[in-house]
py3Dmol code that shows the C-alpha trace and the ligand (Angstrom):
import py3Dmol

protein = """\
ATOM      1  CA  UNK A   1      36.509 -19.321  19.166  1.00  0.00           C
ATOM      2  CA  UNK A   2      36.842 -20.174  15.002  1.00  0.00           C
ATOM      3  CA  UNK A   3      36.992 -17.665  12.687  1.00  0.00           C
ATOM      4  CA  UNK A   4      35.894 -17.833   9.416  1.00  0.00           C
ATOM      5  CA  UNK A   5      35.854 -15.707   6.327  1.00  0.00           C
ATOM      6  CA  UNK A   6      35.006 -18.059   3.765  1.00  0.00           C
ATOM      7  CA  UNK A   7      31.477 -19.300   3.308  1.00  0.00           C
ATOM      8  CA  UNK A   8      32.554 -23.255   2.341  1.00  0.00           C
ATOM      9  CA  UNK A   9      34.865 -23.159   5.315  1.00  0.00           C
ATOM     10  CA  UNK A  10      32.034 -21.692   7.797  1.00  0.00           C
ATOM     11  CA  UNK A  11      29.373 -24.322   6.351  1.00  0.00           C
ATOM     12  CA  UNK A  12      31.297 -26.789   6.838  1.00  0.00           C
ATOM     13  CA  UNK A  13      31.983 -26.067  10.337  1.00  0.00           C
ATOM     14  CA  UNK A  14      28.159 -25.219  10.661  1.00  0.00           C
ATOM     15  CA  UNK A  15      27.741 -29.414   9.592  1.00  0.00           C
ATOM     16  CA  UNK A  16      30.118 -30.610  11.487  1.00  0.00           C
ATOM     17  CA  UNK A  17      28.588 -29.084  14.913  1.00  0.00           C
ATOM     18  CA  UNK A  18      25.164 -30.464  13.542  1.00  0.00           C
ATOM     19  CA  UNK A  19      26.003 -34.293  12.860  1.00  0.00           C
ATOM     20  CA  UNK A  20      27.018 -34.608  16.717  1.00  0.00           C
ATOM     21  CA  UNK A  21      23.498 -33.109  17.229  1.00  0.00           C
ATOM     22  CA  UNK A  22      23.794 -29.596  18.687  1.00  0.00           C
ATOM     23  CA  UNK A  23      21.603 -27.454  18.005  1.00  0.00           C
ATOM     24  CA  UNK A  24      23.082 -23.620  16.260  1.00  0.00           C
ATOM     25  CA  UNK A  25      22.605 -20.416  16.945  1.00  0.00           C
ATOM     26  CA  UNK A  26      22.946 -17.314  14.896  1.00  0.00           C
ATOM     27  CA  UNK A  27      23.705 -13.536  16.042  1.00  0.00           C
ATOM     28  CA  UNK A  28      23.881 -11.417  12.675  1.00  0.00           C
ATOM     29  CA  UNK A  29      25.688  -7.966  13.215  1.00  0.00           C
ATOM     30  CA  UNK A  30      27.461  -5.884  11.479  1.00  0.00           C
ATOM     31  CA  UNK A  31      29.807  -5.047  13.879  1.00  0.00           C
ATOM     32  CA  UNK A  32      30.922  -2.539  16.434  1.00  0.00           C
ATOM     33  CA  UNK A  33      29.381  -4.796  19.348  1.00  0.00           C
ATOM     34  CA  UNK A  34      27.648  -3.058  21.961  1.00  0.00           C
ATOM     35  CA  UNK A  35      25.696  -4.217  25.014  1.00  0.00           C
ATOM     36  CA  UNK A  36      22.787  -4.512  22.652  1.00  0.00           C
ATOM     37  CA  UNK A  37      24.264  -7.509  20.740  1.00  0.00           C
ATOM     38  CA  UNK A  38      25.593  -9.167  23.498  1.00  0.00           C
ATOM     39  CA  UNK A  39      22.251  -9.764  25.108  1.00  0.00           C
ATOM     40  CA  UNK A  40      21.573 -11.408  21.995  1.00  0.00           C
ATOM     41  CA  UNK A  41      24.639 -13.245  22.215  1.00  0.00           C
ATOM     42  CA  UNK A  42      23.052 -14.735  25.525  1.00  0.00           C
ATOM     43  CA  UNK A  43      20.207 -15.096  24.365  1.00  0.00           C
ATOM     44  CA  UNK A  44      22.090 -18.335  21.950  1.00  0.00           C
ATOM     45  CA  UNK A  45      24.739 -19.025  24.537  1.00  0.00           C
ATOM     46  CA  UNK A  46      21.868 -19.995  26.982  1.00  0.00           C
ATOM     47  CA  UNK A  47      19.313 -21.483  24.302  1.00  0.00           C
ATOM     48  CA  UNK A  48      21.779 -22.933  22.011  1.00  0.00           C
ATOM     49  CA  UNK A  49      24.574 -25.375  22.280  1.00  0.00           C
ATOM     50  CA  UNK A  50      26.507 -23.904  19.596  1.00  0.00           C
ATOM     51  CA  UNK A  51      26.179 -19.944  18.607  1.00  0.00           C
ATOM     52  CA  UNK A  52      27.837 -18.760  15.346  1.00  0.00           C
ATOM     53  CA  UNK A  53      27.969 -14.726  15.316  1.00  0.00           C
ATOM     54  CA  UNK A  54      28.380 -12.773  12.123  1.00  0.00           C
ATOM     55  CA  UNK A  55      30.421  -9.528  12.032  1.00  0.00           C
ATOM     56  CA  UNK A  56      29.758  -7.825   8.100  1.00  0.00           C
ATOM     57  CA  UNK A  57      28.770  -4.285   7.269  1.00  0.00           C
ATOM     58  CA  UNK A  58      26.148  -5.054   4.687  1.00  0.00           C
ATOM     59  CA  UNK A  59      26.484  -2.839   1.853  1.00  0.00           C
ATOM     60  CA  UNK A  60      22.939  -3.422   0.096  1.00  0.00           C
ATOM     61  CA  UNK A  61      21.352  -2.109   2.959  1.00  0.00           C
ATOM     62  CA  UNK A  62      23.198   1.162   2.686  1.00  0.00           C
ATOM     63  CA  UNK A  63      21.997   4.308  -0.058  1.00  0.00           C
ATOM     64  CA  UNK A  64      24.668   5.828  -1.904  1.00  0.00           C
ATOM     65  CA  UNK A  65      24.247   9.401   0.083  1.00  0.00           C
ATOM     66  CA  UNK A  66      24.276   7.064   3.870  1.00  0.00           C
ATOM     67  CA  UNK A  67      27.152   6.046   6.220  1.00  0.00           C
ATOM     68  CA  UNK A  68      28.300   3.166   4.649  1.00  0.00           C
ATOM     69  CA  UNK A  69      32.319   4.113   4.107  1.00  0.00           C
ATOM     70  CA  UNK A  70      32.068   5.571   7.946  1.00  0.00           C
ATOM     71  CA  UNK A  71      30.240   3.050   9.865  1.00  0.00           C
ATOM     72  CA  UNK A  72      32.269   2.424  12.950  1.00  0.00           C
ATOM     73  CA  UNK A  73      34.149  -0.700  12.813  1.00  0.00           C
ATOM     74  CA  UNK A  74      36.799  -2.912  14.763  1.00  0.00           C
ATOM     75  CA  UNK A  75      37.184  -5.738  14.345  1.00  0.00           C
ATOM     76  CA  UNK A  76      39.383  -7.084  16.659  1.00  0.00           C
ATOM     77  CA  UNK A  77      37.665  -5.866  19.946  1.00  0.00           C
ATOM     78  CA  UNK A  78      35.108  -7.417  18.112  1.00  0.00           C
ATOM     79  CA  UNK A  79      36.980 -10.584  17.981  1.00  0.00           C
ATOM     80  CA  UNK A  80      37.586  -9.831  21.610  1.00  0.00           C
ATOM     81  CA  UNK A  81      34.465  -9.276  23.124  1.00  0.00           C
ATOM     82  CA  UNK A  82      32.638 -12.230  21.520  1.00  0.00           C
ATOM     83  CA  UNK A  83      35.158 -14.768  22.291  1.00  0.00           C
ATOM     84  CA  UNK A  84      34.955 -13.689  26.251  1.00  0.00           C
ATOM     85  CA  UNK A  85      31.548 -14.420  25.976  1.00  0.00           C
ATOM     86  CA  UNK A  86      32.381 -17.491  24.832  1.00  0.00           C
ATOM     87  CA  UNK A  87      30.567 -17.492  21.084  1.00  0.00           C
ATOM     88  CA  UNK A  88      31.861 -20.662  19.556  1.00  0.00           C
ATOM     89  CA  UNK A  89      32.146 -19.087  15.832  1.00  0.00           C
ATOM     90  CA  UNK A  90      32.622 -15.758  14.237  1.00  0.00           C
ATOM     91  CA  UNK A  91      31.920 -15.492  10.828  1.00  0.00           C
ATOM     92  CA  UNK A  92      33.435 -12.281   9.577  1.00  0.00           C
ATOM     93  CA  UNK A  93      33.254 -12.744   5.560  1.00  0.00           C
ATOM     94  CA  UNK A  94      34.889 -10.023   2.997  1.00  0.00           C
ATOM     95  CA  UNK A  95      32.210  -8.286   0.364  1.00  0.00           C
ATOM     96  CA  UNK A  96      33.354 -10.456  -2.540  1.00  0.00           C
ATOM     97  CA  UNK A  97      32.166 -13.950  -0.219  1.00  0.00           C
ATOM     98  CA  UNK A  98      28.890 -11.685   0.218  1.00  0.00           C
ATOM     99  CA  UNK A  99      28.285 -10.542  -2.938  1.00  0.00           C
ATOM    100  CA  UNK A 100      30.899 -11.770  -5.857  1.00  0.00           C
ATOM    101  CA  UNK A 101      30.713 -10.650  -9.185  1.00  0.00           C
ATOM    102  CA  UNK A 102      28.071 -10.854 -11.260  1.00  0.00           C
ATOM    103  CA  UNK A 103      25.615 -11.055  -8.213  1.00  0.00           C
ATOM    104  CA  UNK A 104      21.997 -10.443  -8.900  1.00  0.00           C
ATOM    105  CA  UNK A 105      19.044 -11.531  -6.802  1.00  0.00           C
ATOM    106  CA  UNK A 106      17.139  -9.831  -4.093  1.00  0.00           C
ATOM    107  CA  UNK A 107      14.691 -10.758  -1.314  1.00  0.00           C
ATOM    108  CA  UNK A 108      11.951  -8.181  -0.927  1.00  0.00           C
ATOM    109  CA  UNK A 109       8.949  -8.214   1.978  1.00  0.00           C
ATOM    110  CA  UNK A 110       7.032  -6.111  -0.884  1.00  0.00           C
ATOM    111  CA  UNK A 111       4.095  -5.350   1.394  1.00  0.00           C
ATOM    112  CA  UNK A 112       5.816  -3.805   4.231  1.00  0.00           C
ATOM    113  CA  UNK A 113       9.439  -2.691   3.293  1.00  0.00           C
ATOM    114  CA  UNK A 114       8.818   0.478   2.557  1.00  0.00           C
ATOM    115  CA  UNK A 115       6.494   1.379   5.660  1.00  0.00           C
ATOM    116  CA  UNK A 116       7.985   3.636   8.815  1.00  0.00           C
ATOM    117  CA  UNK A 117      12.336   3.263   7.997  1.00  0.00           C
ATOM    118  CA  UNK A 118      11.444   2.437   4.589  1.00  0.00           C
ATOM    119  CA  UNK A 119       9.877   5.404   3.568  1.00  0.00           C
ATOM    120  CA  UNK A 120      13.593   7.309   3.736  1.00  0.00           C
ATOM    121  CA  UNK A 121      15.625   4.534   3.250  1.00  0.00           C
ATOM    122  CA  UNK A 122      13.834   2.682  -0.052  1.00  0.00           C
ATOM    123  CA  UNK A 123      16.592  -0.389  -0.504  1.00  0.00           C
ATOM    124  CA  UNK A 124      17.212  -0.703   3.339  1.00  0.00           C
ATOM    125  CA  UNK A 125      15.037  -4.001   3.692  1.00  0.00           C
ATOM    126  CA  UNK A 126      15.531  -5.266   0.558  1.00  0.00           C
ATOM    127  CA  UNK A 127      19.225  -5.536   1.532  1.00  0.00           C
ATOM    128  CA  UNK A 128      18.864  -6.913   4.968  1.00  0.00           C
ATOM    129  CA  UNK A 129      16.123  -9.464   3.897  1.00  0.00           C
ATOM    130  CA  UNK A 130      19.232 -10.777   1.069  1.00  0.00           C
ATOM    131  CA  UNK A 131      21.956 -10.447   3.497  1.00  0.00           C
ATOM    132  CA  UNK A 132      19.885 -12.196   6.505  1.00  0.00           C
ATOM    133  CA  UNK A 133      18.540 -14.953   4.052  1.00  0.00           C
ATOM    134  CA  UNK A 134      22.007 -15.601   2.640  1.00  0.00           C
ATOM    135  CA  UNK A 135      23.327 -16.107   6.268  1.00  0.00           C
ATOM    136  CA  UNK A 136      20.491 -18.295   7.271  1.00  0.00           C
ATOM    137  CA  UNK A 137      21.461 -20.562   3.610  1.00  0.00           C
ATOM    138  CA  UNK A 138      25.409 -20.650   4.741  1.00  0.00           C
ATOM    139  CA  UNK A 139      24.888 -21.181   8.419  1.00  0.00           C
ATOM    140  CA  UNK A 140      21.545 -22.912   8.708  1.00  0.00           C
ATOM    141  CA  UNK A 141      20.612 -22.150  11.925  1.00  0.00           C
ATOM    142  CA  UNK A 142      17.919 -23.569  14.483  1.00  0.00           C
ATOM    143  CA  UNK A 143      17.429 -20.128  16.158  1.00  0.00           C
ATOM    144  CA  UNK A 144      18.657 -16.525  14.917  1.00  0.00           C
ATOM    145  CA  UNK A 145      18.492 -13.235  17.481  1.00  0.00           C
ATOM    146  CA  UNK A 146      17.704 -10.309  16.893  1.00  0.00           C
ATOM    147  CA  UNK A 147      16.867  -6.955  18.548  1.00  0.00           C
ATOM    148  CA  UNK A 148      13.571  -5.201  19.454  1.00  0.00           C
ATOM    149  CA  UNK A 149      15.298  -1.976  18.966  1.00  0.00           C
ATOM    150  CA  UNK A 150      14.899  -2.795  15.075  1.00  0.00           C
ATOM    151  CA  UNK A 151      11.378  -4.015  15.285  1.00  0.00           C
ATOM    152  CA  UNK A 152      10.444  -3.519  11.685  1.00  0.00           C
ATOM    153  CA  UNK A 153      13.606  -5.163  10.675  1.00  0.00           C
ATOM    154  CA  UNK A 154      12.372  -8.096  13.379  1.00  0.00           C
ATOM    155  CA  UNK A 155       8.895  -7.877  11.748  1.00  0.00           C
ATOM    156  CA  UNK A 156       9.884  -7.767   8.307  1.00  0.00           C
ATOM    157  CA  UNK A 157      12.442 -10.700   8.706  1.00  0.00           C
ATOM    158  CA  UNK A 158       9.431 -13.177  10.576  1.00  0.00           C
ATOM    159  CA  UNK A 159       7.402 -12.323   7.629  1.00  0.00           C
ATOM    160  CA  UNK A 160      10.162 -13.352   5.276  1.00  0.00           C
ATOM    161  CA  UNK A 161      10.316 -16.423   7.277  1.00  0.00           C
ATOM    162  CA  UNK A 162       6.319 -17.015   6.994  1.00  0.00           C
ATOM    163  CA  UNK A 163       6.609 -16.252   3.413  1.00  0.00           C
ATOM    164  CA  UNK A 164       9.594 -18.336   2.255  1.00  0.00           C
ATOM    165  CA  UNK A 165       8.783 -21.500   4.707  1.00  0.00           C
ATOM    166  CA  UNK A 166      12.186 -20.891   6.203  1.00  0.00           C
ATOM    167  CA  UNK A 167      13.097 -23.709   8.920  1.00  0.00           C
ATOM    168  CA  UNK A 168      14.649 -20.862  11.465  1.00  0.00           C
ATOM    169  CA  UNK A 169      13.184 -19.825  14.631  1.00  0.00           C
ATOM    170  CA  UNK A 170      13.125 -15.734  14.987  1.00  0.00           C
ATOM    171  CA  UNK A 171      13.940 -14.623  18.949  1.00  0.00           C
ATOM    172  CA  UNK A 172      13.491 -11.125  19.165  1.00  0.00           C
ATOM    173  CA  UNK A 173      15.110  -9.533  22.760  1.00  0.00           C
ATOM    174  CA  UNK A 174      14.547  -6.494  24.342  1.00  0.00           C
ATOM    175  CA  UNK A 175      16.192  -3.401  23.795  1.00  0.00           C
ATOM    176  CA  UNK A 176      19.050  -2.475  26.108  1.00  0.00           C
ATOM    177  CA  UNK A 177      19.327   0.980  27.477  1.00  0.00           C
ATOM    178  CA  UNK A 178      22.212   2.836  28.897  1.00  0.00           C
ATOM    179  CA  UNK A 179      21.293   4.618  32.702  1.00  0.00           C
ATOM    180  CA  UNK A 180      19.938   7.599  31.083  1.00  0.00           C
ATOM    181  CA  UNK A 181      17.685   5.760  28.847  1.00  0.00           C
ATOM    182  CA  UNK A 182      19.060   6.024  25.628  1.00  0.00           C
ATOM    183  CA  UNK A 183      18.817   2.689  23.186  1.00  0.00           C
ATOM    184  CA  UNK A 184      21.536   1.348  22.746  1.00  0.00           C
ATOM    185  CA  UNK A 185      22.654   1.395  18.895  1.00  0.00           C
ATOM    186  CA  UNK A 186      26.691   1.983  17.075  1.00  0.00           C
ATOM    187  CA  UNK A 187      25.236   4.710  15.722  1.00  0.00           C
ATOM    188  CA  UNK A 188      25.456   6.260  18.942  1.00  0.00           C
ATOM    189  CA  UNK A 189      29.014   6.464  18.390  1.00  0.00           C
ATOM    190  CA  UNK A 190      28.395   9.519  16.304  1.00  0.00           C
ATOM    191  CA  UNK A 191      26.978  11.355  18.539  1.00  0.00           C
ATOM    192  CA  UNK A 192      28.809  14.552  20.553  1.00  0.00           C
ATOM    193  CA  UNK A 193      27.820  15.035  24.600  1.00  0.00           C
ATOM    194  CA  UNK A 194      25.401  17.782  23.787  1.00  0.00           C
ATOM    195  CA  UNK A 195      23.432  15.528  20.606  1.00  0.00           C
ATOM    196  CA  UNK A 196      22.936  12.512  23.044  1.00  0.00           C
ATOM    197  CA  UNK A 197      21.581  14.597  25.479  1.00  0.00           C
ATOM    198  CA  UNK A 198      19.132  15.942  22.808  1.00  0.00           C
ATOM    199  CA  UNK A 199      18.412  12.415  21.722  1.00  0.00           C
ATOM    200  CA  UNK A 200      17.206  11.340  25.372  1.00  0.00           C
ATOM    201  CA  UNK A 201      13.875  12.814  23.871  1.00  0.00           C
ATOM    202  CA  UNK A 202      13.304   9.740  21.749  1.00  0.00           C
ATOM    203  CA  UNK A 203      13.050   7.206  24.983  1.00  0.00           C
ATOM    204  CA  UNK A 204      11.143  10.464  26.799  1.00  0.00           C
ATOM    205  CA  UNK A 205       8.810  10.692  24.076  1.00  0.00           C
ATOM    206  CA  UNK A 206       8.220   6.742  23.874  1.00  0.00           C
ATOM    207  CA  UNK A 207       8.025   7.424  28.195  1.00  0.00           C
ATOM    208  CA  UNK A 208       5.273   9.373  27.579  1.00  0.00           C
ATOM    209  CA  UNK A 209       3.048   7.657  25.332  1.00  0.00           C
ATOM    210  CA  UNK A 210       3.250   4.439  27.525  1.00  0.00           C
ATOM    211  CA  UNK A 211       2.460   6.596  30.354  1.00  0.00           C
ATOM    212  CA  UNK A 212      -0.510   7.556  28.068  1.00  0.00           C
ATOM    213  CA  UNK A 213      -1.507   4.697  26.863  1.00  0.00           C
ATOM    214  CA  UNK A 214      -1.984   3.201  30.462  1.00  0.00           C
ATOM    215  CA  UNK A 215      -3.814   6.196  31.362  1.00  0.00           C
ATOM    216  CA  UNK A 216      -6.746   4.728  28.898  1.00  0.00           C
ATOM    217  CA  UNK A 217      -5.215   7.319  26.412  1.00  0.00           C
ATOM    218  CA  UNK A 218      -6.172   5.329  22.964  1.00  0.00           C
ATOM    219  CA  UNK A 219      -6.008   8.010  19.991  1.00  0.00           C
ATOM    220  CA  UNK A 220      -3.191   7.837  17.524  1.00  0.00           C
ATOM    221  CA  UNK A 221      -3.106  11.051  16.771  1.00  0.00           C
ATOM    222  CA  UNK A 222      -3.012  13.012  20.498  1.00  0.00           C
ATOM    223  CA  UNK A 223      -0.026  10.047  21.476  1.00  0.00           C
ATOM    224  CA  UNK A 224       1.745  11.632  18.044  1.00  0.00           C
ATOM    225  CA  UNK A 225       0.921  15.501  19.007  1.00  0.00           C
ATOM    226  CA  UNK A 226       2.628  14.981  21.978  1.00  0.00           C
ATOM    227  CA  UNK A 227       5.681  12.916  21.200  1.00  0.00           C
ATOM    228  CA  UNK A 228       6.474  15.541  18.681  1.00  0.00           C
ATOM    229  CA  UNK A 229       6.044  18.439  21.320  1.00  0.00           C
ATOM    230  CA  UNK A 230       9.029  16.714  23.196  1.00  0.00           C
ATOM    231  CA  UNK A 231      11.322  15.555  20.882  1.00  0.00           C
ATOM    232  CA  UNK A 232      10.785  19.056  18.415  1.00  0.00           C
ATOM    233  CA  UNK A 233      11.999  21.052  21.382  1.00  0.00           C
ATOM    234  CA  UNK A 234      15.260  19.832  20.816  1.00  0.00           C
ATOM    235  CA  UNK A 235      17.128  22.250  18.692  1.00  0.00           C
ATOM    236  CA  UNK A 236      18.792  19.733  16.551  1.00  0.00           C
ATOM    237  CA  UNK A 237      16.327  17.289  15.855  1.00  0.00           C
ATOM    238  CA  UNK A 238      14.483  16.744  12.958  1.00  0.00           C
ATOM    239  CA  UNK A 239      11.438  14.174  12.750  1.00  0.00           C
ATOM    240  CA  UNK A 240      11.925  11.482   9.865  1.00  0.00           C
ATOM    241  CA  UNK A 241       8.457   9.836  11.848  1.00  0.00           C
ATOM    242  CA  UNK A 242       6.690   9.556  14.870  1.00  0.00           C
ATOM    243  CA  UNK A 243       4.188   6.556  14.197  1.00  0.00           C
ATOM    244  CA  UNK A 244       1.464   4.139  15.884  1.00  0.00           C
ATOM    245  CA  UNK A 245       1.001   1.099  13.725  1.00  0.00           C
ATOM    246  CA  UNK A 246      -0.057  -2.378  13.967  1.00  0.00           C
ATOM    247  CA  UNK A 247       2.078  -4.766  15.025  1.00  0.00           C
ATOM    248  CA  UNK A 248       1.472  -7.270  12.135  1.00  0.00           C
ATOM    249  CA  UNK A 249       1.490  -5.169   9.378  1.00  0.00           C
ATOM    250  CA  UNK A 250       2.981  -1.810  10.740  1.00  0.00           C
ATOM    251  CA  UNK A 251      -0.135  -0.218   8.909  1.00  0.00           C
ATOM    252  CA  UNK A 252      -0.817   3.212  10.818  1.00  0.00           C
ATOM    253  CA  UNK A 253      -3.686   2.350  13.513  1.00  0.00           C
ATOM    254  CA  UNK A 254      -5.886   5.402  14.459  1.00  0.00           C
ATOM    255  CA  UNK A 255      -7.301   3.918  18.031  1.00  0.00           C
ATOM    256  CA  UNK A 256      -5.231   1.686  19.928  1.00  0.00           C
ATOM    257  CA  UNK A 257      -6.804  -1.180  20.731  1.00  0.00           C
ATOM    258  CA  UNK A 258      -4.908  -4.396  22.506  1.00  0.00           C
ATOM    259  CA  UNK A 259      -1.401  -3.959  20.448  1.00  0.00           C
ATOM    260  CA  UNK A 260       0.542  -1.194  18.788  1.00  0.00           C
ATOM    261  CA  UNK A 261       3.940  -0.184  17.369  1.00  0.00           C
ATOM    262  CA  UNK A 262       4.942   3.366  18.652  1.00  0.00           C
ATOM    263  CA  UNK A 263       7.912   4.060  16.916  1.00  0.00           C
ATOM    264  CA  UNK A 264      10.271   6.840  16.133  1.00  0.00           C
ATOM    265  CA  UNK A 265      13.138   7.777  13.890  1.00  0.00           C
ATOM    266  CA  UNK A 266      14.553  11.309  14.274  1.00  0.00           C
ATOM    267  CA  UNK A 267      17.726  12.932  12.846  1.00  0.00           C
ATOM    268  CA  UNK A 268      20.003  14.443  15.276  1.00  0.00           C
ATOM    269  CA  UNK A 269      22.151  16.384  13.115  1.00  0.00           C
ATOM    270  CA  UNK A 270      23.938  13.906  10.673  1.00  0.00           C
ATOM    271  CA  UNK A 271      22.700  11.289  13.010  1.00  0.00           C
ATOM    272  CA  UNK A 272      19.666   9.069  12.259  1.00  0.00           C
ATOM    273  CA  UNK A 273      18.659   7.378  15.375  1.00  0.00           C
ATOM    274  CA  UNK A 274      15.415   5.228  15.748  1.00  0.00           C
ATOM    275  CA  UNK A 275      13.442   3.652  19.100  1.00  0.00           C
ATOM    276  CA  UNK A 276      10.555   2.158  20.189  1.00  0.00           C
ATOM    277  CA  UNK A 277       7.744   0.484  22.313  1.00  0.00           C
ATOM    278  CA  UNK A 278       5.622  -2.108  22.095  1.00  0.00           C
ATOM    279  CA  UNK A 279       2.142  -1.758  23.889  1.00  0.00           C
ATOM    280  CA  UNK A 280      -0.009  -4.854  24.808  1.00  0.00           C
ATOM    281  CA  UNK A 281      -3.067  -4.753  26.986  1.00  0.00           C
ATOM    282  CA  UNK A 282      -3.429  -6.926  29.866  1.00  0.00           C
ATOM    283  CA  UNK A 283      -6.006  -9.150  28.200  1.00  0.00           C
ATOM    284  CA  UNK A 284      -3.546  -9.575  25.010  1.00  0.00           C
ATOM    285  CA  UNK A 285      -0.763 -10.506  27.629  1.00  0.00           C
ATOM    286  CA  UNK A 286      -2.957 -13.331  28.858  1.00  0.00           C
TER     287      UNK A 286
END
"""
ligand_1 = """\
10
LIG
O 20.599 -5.289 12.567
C 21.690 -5.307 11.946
O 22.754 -5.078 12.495
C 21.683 -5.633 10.456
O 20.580 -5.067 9.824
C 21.756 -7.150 10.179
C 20.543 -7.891 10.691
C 23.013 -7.721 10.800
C 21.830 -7.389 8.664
O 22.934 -6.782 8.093
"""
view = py3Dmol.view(width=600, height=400)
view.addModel(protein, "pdb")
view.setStyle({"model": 0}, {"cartoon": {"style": "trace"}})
view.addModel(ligand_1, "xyz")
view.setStyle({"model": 1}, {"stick": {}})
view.zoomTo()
view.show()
């Protein structure tokens, strides 16, 4: 595996790899590799003949008062992990190849970015649209992977990719679980024995509205009621949202009809932790 920090130096690579025809794809992270990002990973090992993963702990997609300055970080097991799976480049670049002095312009998805996550976090998507966009411009990929446990961030980034006739395709995988259910996320890194038994009420609550959903259970607001029920019984938690919205737009939906967004953020202490589920009917399957 190449590693690169500077951005001429990676996009050169990047053309290289393309003039003998291979086709290049992109795993954006920022880091801390879990199971999570190495499905995606294998997701571009198996699509792609060349995968280029980036490792950088985007600092416009952080508020002042959040966990930028602590977000877990290593890079060498990074290093490790994604050269065993056999990821052909790492791009790891420093904050000033990111964002050097004088740096000024901003991709926003105006109409949904401050919807569900962006409601509490007001720059989040603004900062991951620039950062993702600015990786797609260096590395030019065919494909880019990302993670359904971030579906607005998945949403938001397609739309961006609609909206700014962006030659990238956008694979979205599933989210990976650990055996007691919870997402898998570096955030989870934060959390003691006792919180991450608390936060098992996030995939319990998300249990339970599938459950009712196939039940013929179609009312926004009962699904809600009772997702809040079990994750407010755990003493630390506190609810940033519990919410059923359209998959398109992530507007709220009050009757589910063949698709819907039920999705959850919740505070565990310090800890924000988010998790989801995606409903289609049968007939929307087909
Ligand atoms: O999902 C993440 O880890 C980040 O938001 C991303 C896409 C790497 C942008 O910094």
């Amino acid at each position: 595996m190449k590693t690169f920090s500077a951005v001429p130096d990676m996009r050169s690579e990047v053309r290289t790899q393309k003039a003998r025809g291979k086709t290049v794809g992109l795993v954006p992270t920022m880091g801390y590799l879990h199971e999570g990002h190495l499905s995606l990973i294998r997701g571009s090992i198996r699509q792609m003949d060349y995968t280029v993963a980036s490792v950088f702990v985007n600092p416009a997609q952080f508020a002042p008062n959040e966990d930028l300055q602590q977000y877990p970080r290593d890079m060498k097991r990074d290093s490790d992990l994604l050269e065993k799976e056999g990821v052909n480049s790492l791009f790891a670049p420093g904050d000033d190849q990111m964002y050097p002095q004088g740096f000024g312009t901003y991709v926003e998805v105006v109409d949904m970015q401050h919807k569900l996550c962006g409601r509490s976090r007001p720059a989040h998507f603004r900062g991951v649209c620039t950062v993702v966009l600015k990786l797609f411009n260096i590395i030019e990929p065919d494909a880019a992977f990302f993670g359904q446990k971030d579906a607005q961030q998945a949403i938001i980034i397609r739309k961006m990719v609609r909206d700014l006739n962006l030659d990238v395709k956008i694979e979205v995988m599933p989210i990976v679980r650990d055996e007691q259910g919870l997402a898998l996320s570096s955030r989870n890194a934060y959390l003691s024995p006792e919180l991450k038994k608390q936060a098992l009420s996030l995939s319990a609550s998300l249990k339970e509205a599938q459950n009712m959903i196939e039940s013929g259970e179609r009312t926004a607001e009962k699904i809600i009621r009772r997702m809040k029920k079990i994750i407010g019984s755990e003493p630390s938690a506190r609810i940033d949202y519990v919410e059923v919205v359209d998959t398109d737009n992530l507007d709220p939906l009050k009757k589910i009809d063949d698709q819907a967004l039920i999705a959850v953020a919740v505070f565990f202490e310090k800890v924000r932790l988010i998790d989801n589920f995606m409903f289609e009917s049968k007939e929307k399957k087909q």
